[in-house]
C-alpha positions as CSV (number, residue, x, y, z in Angstrom):
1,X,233.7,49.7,189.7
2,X,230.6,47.5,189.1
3,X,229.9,47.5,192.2
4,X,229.9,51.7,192.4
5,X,227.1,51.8,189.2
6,X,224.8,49.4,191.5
7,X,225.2,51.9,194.4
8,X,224.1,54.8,192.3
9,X,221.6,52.8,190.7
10,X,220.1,52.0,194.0
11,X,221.3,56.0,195.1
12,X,218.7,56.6,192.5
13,X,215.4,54.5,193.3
14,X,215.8,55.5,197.1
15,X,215.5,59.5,195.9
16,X,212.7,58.1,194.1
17,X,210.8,56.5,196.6
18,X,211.4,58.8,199.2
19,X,209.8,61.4,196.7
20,X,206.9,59.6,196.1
21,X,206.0,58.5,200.0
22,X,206.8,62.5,200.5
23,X,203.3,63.0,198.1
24,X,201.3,60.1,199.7
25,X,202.5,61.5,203.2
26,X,201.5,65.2,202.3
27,X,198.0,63.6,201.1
28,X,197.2,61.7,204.2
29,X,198.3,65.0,206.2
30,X,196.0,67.1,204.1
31,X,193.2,64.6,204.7
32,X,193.6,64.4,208.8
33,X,193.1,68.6,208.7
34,X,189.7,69.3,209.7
35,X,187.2,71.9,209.2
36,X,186.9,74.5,212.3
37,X,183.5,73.1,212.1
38,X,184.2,69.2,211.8
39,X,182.0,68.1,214.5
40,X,178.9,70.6,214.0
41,X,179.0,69.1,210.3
42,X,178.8,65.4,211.8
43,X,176.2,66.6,214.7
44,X,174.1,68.1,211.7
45,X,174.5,65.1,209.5
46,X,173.5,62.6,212.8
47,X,171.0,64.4,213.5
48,X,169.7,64.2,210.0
49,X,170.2,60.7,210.0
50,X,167.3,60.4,213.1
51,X,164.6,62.5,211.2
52,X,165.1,60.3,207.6
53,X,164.1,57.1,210.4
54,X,161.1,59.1,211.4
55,X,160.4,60.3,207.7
56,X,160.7,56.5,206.8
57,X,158.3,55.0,209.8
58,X,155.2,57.9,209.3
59,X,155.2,56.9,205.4
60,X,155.0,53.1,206.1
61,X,152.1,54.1,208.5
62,X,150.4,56.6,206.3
63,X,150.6,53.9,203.4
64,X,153.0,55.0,201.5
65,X,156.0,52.7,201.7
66,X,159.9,53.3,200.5
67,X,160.0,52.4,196.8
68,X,163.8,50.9,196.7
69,X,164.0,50.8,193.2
70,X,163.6,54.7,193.8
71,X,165.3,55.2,197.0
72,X,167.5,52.5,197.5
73,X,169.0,54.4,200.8
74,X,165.9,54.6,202.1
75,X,165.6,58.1,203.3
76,X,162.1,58.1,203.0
77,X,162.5,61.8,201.5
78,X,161.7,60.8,197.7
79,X,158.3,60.4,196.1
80,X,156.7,59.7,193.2
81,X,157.2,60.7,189.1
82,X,154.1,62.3,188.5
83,X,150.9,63.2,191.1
84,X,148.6,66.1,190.8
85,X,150.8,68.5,192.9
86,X,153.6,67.6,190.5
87,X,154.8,70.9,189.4
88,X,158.1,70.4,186.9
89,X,160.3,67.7,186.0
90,X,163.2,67.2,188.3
91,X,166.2,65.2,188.7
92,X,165.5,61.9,191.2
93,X,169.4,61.6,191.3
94,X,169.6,65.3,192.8
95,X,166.5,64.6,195.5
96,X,168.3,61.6,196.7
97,X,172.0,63.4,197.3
98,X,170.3,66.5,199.2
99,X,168.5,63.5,201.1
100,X,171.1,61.7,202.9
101,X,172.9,62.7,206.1
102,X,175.8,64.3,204.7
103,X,173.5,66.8,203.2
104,X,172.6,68.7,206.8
105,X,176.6,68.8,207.2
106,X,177.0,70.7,203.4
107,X,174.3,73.2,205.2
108,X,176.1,73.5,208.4
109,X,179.5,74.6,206.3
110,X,177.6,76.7,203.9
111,X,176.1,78.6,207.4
112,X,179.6,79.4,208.2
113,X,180.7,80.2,205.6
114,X,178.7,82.5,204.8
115,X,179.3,84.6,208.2
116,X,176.6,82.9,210.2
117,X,176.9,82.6,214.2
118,X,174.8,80.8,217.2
119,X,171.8,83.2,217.5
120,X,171.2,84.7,213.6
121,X,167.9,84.9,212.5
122,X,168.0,82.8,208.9
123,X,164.9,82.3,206.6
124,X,165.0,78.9,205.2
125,X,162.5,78.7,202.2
126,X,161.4,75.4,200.4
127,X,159.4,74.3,198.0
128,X,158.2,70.5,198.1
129,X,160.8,69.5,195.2
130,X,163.6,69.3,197.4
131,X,162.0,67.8,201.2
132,X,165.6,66.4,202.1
133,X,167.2,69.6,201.4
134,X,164.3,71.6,203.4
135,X,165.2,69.1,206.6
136,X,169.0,69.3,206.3
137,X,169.0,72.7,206.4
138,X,167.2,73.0,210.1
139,X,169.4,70.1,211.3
140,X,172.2,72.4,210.4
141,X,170.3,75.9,211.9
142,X,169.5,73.2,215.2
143,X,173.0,72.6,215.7
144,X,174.4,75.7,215.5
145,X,171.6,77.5,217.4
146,X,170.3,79.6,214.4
147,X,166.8,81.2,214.9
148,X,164.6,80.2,212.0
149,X,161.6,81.8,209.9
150,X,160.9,79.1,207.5
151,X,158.3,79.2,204.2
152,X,156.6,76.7,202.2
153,X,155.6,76.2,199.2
154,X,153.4,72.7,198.5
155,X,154.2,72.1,194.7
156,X,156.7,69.8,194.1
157,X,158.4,68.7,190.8
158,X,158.8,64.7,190.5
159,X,160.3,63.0,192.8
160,X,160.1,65.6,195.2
161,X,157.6,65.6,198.1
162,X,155.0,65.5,195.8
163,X,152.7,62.8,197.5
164,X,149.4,65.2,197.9
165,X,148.9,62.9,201.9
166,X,152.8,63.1,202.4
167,X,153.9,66.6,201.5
168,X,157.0,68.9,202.5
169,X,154.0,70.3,205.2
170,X,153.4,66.6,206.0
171,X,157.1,66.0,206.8
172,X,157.4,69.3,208.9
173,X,154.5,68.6,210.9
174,X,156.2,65.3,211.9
175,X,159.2,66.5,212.7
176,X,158.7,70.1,214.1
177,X,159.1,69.3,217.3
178,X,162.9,68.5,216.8
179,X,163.2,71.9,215.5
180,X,163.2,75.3,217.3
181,X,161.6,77.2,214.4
182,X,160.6,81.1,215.5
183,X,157.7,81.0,212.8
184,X,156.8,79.3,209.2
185,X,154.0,80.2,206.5
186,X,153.0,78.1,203.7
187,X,152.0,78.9,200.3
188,X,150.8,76.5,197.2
189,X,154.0,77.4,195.1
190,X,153.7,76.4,191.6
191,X,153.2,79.1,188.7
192,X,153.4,82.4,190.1
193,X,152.8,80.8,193.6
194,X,149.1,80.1,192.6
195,X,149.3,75.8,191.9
196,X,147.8,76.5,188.3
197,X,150.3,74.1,187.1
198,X,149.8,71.5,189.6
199,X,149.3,67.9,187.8
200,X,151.0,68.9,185.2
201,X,147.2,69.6,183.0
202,X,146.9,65.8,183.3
203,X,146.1,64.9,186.8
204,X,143.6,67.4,188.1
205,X,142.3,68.2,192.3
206,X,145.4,68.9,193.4
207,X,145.1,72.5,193.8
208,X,142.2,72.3,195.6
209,X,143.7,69.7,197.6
210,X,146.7,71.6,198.9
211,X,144.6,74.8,199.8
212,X,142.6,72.6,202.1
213,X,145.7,71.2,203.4
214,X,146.5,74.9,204.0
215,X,143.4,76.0,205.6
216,X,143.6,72.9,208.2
217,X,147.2,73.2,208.9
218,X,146.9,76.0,211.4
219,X,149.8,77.8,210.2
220,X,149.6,80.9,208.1
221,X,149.0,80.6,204.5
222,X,149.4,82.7,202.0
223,X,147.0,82.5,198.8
224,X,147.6,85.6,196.2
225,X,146.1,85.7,192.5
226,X,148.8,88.3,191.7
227,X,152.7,87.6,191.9
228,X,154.0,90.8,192.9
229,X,151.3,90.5,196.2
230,X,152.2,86.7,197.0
231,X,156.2,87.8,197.1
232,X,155.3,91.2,199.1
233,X,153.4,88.9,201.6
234,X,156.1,86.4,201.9
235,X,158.0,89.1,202.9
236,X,156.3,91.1,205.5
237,X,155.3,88.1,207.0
238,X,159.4,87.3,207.5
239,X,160.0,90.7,208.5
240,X,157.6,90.8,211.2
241,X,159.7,88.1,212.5
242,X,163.0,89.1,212.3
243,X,163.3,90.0,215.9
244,X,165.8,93.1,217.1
245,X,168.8,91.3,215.6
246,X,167.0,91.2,211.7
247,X,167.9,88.9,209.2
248,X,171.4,87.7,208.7
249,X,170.4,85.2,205.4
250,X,168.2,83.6,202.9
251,X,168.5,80.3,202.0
252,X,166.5,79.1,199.0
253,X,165.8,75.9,198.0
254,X,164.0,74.5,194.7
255,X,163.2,76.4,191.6
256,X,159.9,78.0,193.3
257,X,158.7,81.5,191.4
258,X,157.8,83.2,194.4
259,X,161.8,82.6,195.7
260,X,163.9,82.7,192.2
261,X,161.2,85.2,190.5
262,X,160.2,85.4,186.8
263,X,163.0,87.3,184.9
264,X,165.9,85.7,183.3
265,X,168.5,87.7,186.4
266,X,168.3,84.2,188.0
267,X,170.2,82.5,186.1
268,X,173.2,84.6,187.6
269,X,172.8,82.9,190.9
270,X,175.2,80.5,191.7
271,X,174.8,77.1,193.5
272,X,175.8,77.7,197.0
273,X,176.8,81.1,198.4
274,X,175.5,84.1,196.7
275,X,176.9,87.9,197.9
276,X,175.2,90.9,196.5
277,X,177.4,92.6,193.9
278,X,177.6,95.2,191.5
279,X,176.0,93.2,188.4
280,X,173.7,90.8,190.5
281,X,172.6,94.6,192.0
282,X,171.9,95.9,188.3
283,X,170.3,92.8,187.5
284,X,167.9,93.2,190.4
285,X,166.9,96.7,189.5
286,X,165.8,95.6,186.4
287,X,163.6,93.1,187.8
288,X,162.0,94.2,190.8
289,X,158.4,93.8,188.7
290,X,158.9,90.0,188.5
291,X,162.0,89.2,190.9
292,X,161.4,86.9,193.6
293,X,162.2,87.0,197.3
294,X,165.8,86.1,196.5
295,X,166.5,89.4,194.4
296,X,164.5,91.4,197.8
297,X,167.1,90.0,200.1
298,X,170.0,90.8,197.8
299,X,168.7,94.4,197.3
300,X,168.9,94.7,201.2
301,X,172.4,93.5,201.0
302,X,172.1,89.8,202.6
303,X,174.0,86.9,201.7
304,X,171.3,84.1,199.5
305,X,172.4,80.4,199.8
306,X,171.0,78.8,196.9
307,X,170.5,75.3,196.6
308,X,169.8,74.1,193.8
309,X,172.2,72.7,190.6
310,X,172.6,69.7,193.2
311,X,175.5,68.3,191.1
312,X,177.1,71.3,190.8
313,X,177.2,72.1,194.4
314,X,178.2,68.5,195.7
315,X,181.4,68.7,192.8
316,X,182.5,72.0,194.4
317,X,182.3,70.8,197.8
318,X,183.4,67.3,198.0
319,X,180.4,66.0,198.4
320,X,179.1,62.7,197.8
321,X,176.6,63.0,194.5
322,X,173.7,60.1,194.8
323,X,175.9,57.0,196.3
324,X,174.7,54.0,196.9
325,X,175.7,53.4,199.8
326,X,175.9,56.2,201.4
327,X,179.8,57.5,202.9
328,X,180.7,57.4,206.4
329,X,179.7,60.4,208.3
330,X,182.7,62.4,208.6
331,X,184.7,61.1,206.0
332,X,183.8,63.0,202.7
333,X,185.9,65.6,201.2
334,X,183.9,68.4,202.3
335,X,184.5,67.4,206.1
336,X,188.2,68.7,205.7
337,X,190.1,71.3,203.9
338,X,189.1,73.2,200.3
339,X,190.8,72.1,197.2
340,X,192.9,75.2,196.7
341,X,194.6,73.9,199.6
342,X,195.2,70.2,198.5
343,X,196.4,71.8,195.1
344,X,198.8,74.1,197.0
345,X,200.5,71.5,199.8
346,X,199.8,68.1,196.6
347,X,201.9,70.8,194.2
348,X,204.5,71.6,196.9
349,X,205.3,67.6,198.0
350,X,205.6,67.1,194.0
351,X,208.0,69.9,193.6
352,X,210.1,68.3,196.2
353,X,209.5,65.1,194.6
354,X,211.3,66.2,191.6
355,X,214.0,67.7,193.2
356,X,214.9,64.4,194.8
357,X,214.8,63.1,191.9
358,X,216.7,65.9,190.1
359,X,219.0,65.3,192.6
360,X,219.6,61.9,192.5
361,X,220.2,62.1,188.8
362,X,222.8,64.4,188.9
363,X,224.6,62.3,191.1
364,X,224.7,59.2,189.4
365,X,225.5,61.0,186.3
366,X,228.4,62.7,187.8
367,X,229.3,58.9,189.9
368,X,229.3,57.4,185.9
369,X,231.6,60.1,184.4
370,X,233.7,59.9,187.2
371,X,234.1,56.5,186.8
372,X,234.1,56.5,183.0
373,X,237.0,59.2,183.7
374,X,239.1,56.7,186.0
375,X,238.8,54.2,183.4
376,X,239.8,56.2,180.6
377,X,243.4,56.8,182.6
378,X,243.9,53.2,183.3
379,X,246.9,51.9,181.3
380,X,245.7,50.3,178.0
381,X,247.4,46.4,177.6
């Protein structure tokens, strides 16, 4: 009879372990299910790899070498705390996650997910705070065959590209030829668009800088005393470049005016993808005085991707947020399927979990009172 307790015993910590490799296995399943667009992410993220070694090499040849204590991945993408094109404070931890490869792959999901296909005309518009961002997101358009009308602004908050001889312009003009980019304007971003602010009121010639930087860039600049005109411009100039097919999306990234506007409605916009809706449509009729280009391409009911809350963004999507070093490309969480989908299948193996071991209880109980029943109808000595 000894013997028969054992065997339920062990009936027991077999229901047990079986439940528990059941989870691990439904885990590792979960992890081996790819994105539809697993290898565009990695393409993106490779190819973002290539431009940070370019990125790296001009600034050791310009003079301004990789600070490790500041950039210990060495993207080459991070600059310095405070310079006179230094707009805003900003968050060095954010600049470095938007500057490694992984970043460019964020973009390329974000692109599908938000409808886009091989030949869309996208406007990608950056200020200097966020130059690893601004590169990531034309790897992504390159490798998925987006058409691209890009804008620039050349303030910066710290840490950004705010190096007035190594600026978001600077690291274009390196790496434009990489890039199939329809057309791009640049702006001196800042207050109001207008670099009022630049140096912070302690570090001054920086706005005069930048609109020389402008003038001898050849591209087309915009320079407006008035808000309302720098925003109207911005967008003419991307609507002249639309093409038959128009604009499919706006992709914003950095805090600059001229994109988020002046009124408070920003602060409805979400890190990520942004659809227009009923309130965020209320909220832009109320602002089109002081609303930015993000609340004009909303109005014309396009899809904004906003990038900015880096944190926030990487949390929601599995990404990576400043590691040192950084992940394998390919292997973070936001390669494979959402997390409403791990809950679902990790909730559904544990379910069965407990039923094994539901199960297995109510057999050893019933093996014990059976046996405690056989023993009560032995005859007593």
């Amino acid at each position: 009879m000894k013997r028969n307790v054992i065997k339920t015993h062990a009936l027991f910590v077999f229901c047990a372990i079986a439940g528990i490799l059941l989870v691990l296995a439904a885990k590792r399943f979960l992890v081996s299910s790819r994105l539809p667009w697993y290898d565009e992410m990695k393409d993106a993220a490779l190819l973002m790899e290539g431009c940070s070694w370019i990125i790296r090499e001009k600034r050791e040849e310009l003079g301004y070498p990789v600070t490790r204590m500041y950039d210990p991945n060495a993207t080459g993408f991070i600059g310095e705390e405070l310079t006179s094109i230094t707009t805003t404070l900003g968050n060095i931890e954010a600049k470095r996650s938007v500057a490694l490869a992984g970043f460019a792959a964020l973009m390329t999901r974000l692109y599908r997910e938000a409808g886009l296909a091989s030949g869309d005309t996208i406007v990608i518009s950056a200020s200097g705070s966020f130059p690893g961002a601004f590169i990531a997101s034309l790897c992504a358009a390159k490798v998925m065959k987006l058409r691209v009308i890009a804008g620039l602004s050349l303030g910066a908050s710290n840490w950004g590209a705010n190096i007035p001889g190594f600026t978001i312009l600077d690291m274009y003009s390196h790496l434009e030829d990489r890039f199939s980019v329809e057309a791009a304007v640049v702006s001196l971003g800042g207050s109001k668009d207008t670099g009022n602010d630049f140096g912070l009121e302690l570090i001054e010639g920086g706005r005069e800088q930048m609109i020389e930087k402008m003038y001898s860039s050849g591209l087309p600049f915009i320079l407006e005393a008035d808000f309302s005109a720098a925003v109207k411009a911005r967008m003419n100039f991307y609507e002249s470049h639309a093409g038959p097919g128009g604009i499919k999306a706006f992709i914003n990234i950095g805090g600059a005016d001229v994109n988020i506007g002046l009124g408070v409605w920003s602060l409805e916009l979400q890190p990520g993808i942004n659809r227009p809706g009923k309130n965020t449509r209320l909220s832009i009729e109320r602002s089109l005085t002081d609303g930015g280009c993000i609340s004009a391409f909303l109005a014309k009911g396009l899809p904004v991707i906003h990038i900015l809350n880096i944190k926030t963004l990487a949390t929601a999507y599995g990404m990576a947020f400043d590691p040192f070093p950084p992940p394998e490309i390919g292997s973070e969480e936001m390669y494979f399927q959402n997390e409403s989908s791990r809950q679902k299948i990790v909730f559904l193996a544990a379910s069965v979990f407990y039923i094994f071991i539901f199960a297995g209880t109510v057999l050893l109980m019933r093996k014990e009172k059976r046996f405690a029943n056989n023993q009560a109808k032995l005859p007593r000595p």
